[in-house]
Z-matrix of the N, CA and C atoms (Angstrom, degrees):
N
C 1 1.445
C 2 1.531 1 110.20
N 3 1.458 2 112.82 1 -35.38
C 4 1.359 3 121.58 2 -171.84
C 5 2.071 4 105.14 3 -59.20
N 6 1.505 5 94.88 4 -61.96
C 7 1.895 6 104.42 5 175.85
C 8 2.123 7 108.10 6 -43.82
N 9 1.714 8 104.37 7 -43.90
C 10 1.352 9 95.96 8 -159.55
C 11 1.310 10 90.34 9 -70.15
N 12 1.634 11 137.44 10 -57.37
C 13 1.296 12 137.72 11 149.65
C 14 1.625 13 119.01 12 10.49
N 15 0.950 14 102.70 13 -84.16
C 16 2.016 15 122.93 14 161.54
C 17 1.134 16 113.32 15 -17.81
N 18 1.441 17 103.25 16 -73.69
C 19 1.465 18 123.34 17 -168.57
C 20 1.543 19 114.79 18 -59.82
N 21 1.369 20 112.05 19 -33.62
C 22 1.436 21 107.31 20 173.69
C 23 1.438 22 125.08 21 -84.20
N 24 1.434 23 107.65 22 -29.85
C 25 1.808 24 120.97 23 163.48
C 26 1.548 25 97.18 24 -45.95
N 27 1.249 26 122.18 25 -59.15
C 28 1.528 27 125.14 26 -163.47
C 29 1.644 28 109.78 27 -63.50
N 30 1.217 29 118.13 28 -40.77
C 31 1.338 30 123.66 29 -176.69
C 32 1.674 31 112.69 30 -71.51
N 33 1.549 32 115.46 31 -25.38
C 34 1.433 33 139.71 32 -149.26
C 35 2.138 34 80.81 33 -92.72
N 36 1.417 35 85.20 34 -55.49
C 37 1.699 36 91.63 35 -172.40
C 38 1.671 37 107.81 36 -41.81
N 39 1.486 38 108.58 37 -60.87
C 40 1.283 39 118.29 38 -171.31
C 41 1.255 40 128.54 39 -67.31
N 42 1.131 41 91.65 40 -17.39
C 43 1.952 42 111.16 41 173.58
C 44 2.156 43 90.37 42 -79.83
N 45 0.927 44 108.23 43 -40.60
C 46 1.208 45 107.10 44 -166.32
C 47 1.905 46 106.57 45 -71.97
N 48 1.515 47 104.06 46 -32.98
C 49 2.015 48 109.23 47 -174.18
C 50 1.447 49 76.77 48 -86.86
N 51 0.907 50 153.34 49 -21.98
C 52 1.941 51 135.22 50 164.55
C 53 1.145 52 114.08 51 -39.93
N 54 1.519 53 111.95 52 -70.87
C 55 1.458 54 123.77 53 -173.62
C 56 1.708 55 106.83 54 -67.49
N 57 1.331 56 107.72 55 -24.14
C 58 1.863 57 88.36 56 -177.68
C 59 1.392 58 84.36 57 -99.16
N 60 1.462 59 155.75 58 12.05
C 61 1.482 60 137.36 59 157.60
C 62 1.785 61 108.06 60 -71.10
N 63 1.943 62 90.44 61 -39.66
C 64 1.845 63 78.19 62 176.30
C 65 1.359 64 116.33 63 -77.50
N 66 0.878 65 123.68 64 7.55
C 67 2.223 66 125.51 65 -165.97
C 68 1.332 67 85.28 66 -110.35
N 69 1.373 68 125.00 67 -56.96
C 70 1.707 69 107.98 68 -179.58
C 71 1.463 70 130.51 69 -72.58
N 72 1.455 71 107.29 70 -20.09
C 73 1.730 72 103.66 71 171.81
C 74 1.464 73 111.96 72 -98.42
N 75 1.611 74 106.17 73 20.52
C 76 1.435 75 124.90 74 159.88
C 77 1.795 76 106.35 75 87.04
N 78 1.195 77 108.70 76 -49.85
C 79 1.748 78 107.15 77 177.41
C 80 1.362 79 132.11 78 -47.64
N 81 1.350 80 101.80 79 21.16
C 82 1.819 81 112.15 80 -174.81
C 83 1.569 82 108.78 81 -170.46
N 84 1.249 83 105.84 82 28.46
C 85 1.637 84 116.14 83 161.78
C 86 1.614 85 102.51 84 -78.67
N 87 0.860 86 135.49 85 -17.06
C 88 1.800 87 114.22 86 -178.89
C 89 1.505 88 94.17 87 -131.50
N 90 1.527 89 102.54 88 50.86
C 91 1.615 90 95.48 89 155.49
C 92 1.558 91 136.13 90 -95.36
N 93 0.820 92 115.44 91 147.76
C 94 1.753 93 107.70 92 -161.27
C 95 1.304 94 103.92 93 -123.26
N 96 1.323 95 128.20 94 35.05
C 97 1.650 96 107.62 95 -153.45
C 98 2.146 97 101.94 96 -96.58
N 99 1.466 98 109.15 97 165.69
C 100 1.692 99 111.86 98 -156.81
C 101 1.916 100 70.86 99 -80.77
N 102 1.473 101 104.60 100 -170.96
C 103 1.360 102 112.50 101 159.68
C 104 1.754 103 116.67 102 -82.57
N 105 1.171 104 102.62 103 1.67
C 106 1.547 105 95.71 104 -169.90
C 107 2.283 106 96.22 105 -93.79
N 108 1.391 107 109.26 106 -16.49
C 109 1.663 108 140.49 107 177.00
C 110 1.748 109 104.63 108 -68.19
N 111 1.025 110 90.99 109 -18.50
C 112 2.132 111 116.04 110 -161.84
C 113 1.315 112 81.75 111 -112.14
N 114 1.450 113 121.75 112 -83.46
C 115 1.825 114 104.80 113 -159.61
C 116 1.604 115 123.47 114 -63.05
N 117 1.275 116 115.00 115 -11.60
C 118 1.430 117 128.47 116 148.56
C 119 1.342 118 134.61 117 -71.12
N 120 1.330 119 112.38 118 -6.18
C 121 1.659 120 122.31 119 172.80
C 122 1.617 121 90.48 120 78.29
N 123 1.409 122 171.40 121 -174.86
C 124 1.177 123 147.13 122 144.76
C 125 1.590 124 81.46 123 -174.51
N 126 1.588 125 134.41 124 -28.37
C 127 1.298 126 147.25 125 -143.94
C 128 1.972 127 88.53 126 -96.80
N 129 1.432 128 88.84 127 163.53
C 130 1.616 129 90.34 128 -178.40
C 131 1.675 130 100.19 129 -80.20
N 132 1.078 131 114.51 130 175.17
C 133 1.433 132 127.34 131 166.57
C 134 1.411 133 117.74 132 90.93
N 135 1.194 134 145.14 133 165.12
C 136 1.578 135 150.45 134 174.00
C 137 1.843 136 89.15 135 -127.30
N 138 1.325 137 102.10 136 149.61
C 139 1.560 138 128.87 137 143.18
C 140 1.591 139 127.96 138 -126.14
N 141 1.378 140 110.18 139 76.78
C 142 1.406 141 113.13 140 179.57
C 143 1.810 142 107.28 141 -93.52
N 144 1.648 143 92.14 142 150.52
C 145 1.281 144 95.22 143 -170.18
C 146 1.780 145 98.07 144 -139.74
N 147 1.276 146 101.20 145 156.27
C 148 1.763 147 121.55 146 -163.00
C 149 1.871 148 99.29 147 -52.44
N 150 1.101 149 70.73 148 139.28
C 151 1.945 150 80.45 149 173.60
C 152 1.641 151 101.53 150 98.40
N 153 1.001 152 136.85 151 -41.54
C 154 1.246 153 148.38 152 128.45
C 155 2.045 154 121.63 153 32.50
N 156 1.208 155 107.34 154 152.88
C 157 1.759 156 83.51 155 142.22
C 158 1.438 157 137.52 156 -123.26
N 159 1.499 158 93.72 157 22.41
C 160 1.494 159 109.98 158 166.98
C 161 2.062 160 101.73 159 -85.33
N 162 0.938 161 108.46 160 -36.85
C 163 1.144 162 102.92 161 -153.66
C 164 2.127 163 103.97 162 -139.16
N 165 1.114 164 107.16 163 54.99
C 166 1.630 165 125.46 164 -164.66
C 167 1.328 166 97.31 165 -42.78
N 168 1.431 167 134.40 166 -60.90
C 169 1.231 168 153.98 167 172.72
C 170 1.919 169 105.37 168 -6.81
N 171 1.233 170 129.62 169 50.82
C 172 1.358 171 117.53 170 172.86
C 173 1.616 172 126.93 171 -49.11
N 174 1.286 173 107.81 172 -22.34
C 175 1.529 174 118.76 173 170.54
C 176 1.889 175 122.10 174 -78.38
N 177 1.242 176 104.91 175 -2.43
C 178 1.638 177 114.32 176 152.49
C 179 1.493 178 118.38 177 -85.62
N 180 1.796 179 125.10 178 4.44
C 181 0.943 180 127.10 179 134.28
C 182 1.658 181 133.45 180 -43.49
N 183 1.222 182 117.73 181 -31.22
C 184 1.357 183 132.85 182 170.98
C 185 1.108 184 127.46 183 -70.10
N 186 1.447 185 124.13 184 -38.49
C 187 1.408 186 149.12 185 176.32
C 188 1.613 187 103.64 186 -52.93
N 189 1.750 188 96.87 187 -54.25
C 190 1.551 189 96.65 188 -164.47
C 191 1.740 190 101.43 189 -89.24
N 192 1.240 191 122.85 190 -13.26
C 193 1.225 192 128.45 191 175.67
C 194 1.478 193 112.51 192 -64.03
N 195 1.322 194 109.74 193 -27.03
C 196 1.914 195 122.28 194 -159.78
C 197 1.784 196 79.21 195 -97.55
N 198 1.127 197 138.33 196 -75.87
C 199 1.422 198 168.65 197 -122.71
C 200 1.923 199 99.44 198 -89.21
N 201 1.478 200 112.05 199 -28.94
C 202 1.279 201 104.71 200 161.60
C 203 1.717 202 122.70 201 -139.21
N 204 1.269 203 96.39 202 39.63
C 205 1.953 204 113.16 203 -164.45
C 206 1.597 205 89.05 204 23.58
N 207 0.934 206 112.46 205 109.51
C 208 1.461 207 130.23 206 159.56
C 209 1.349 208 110.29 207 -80.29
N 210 1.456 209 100.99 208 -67.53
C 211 1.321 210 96.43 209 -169.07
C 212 1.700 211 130.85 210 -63.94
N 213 1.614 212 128.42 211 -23.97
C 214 0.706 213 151.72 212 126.67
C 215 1.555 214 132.16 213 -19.57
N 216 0.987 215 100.58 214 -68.69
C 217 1.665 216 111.27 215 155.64
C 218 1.661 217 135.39 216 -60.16
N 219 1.158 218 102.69 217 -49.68
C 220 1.624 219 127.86 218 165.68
C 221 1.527 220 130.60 219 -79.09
N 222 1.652 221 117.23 220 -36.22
C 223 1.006 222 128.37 221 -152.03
C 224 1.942 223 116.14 222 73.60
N 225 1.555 224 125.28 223 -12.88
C 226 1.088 225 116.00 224 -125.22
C 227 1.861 226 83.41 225 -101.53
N 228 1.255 227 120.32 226 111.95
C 229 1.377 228 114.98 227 171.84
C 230 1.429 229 129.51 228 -86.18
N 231 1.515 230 115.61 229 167.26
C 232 1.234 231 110.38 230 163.25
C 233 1.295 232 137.92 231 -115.21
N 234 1.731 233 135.98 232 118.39
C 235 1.674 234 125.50 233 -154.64
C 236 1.947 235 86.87 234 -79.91
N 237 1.216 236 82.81 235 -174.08
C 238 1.347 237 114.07 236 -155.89
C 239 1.388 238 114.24 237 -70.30
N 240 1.304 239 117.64 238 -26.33
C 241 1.396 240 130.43 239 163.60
C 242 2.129 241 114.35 240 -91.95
N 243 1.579 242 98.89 241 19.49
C 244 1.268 243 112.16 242 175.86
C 245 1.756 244 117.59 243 50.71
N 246 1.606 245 98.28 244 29.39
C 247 1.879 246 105.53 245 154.47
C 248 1.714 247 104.26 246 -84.03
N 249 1.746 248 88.60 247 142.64
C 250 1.390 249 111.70 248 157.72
C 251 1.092 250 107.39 249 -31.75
N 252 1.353 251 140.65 250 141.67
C 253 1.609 252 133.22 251 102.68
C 254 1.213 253 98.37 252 -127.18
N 255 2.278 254 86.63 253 153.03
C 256 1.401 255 125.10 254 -11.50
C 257 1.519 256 113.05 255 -39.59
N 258 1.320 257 112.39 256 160.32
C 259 1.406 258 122.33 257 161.41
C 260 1.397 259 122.29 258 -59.21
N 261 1.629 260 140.96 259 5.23
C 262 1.097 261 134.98 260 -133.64
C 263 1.821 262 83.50 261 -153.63
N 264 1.234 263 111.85 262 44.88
C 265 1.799 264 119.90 263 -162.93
C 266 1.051 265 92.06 264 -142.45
N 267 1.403 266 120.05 265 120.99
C 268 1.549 267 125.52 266 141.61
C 269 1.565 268 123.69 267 -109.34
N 270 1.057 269 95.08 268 155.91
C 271 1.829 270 100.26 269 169.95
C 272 1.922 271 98.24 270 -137.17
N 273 1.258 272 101.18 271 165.42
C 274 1.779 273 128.75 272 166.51
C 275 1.389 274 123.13 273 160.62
N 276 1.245 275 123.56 274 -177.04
C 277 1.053 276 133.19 275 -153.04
C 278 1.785 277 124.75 276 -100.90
N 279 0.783 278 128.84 277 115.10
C 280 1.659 279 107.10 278 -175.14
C 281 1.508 280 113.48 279 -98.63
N 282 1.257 281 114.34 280 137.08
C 283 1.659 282 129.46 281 -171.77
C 284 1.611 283 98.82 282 -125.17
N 285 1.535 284 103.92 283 114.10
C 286 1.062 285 96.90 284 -171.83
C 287 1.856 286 110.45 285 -95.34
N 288 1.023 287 112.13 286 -8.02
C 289 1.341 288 121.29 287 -171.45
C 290 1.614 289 115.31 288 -29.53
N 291 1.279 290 138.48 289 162.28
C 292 1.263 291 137.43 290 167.85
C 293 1.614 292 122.85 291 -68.56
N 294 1.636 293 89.30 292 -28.79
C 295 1.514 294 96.59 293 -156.91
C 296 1.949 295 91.27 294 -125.68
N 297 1.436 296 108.76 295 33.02
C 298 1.640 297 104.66 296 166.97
C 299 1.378 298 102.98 297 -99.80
N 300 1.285 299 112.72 298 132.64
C 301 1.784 300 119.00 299 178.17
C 302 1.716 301 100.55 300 -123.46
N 303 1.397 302 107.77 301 164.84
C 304 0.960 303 112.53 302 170.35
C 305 2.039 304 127.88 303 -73.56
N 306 1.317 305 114.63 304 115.48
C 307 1.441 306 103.75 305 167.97
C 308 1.374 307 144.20 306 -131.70
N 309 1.050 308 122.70 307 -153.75
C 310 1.487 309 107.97 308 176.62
C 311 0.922 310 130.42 309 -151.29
N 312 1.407 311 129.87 310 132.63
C 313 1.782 312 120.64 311 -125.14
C 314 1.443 313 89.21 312 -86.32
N 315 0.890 314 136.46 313 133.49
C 316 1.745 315 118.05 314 163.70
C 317 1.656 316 128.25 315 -83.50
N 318 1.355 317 122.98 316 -171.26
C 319 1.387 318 115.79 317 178.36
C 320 1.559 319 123.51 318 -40.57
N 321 1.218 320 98.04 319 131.41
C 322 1.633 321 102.38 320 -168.96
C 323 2.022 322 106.27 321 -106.47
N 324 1.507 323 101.67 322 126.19
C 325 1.983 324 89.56 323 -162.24
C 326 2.046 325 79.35 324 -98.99
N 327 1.341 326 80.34 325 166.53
C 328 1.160 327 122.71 326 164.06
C 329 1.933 328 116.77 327 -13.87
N 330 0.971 329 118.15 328 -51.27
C 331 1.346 330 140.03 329 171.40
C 332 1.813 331 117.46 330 -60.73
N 333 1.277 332 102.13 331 -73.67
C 334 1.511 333 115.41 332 165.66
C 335 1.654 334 116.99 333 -44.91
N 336 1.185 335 109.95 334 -59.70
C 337 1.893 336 115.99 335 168.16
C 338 1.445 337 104.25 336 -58.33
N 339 1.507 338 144.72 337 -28.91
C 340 1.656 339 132.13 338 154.95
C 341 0.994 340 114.87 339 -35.67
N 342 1.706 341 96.63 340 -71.95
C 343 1.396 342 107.92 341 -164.56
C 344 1.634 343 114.25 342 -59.96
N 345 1.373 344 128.72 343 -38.57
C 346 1.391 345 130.57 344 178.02
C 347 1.458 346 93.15 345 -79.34
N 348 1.075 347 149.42 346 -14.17
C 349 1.836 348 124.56 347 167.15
C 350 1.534 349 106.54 348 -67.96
N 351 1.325 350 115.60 349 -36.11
C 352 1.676 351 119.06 350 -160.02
C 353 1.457 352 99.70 351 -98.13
N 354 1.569 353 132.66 352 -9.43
C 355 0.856 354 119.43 353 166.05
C 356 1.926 355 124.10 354 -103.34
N 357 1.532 356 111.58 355 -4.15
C 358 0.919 357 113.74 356 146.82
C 359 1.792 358 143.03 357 -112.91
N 360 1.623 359 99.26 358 21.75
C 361 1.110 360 140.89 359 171.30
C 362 1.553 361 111.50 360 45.52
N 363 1.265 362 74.93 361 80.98
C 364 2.193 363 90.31 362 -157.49
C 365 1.347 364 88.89 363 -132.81
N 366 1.856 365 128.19 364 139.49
C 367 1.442 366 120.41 365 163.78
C 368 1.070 367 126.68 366 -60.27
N 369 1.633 368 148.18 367 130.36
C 370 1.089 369 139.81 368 -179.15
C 371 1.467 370 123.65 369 -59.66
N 372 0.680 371 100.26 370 -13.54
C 373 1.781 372 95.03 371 174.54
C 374 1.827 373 101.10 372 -83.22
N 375 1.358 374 119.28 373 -29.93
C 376 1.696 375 105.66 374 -174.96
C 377 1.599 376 97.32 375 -100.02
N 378 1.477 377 133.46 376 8.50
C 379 1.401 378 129.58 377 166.79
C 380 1.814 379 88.96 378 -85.78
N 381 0.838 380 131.41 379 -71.56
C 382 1.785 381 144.21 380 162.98
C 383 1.211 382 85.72 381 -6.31
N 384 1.599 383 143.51 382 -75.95
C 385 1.183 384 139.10 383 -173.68
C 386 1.274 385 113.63 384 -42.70
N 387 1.195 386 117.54 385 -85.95
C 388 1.300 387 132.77 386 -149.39
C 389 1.770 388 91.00 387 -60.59
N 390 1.542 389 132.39 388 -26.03
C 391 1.340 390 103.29 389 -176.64
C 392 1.838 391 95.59 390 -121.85
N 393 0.812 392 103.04 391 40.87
C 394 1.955 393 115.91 392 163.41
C 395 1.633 394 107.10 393 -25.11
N 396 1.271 395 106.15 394 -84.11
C 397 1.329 396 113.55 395 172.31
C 398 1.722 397 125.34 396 -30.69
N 399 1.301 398 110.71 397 -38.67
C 400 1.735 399 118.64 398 -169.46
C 401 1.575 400 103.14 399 -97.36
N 402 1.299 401 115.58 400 1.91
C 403 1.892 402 123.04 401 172.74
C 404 1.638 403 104.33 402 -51.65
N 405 1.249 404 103.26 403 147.63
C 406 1.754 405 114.20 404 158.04
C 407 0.883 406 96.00 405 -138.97
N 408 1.792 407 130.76 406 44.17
C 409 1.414 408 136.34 407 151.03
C 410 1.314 409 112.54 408 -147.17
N 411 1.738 410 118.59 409 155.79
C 412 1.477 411 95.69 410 161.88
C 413 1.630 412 113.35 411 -111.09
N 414 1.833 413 115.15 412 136.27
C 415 1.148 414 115.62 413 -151.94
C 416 1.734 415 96.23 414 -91.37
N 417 1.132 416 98.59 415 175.86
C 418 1.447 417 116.31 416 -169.82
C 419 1.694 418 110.28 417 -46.24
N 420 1.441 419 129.42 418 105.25
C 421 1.426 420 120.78 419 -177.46
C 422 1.466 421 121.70 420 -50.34
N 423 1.280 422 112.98 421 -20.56
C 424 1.812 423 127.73 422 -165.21
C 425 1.541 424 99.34 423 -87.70
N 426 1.087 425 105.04 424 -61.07
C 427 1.615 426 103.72 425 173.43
C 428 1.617 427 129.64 426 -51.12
N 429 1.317 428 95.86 427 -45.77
C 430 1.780 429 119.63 428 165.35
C 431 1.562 430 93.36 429 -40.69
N 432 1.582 431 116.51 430 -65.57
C 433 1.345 432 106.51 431 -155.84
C 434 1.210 433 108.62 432 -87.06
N 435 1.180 434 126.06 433 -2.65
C 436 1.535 435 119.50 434 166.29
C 437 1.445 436 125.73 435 -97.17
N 438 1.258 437 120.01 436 -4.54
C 439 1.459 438 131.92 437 146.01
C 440 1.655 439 112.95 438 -69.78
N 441 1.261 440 140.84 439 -43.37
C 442 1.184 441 141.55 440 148.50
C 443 1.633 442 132.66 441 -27.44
């Protein structure tokens, strides 16, 4: 009870540095919205975060981990399959744009997963991993397991 507890303080928090990101970068100082305006998203801006289906890529967890010593700063690490700990940690991104919505990347073929292995210079068989789920192919089983 204590972790599910956690987990919602943490989510409650971040919902909360949302609303003071829009009041401080000024585009949401005269917002008025009920809480039911809030549980509908109704406010400008998106906060999507890795693992996501805006943004599947859980290994751009690292980027921002290296890029703002997280761990160092926070204590807050990342296991090996790139979960929080503690479990009760979030991170993402804020887009403040008018017209950024939330989406979801869809099936990714064969072509697109090249080009994103060689452009984030990752072997394709452990990019294949990490976005398994978002395939509209199935990639080579041997390679799969030897990136594993």
């Amino acid at each position: 009870m204590t972790k599910a507890l956690a987990d919602r303080l943490a989510e409650a928090f971040a919902e909360y540095l949302h609303q003071r990101v829009r009041q401080e970068w000024g585009y949401g100082k005269a917002e008025q919205f009920t809480h039911e305006d809030l549980i509908r998203e109704k406010y400008r801006g998106i906060r999507p975060a890795a693992g996501y289906p805006a943004c599947p890529d859980h290994t751009e967890k690292w980027t921002l981990w290296k890029l703002l010593d997280v761990e160092d700063n926070t204590s807050i690490k990342l296991t090996e399959s790139c979960a929080m700990w503690p479990g009760a940690s979030v991170s993402g991104l804020y887009f403040a744009h008018p017209e950024s919505k939330y989406f979801a990347v869809g099936k990714l073929d064969r072509d697109q997963v090249q080009d994103y292995h060689r452009r984030k210079q990752m072997d394709l068989a452990s990019v294949e991993r990490w976005l398994g789920p978002y395939l509209n192919y199935e990639p080579d089983p041997l390679a799969l397991a030897a990136a594993s």
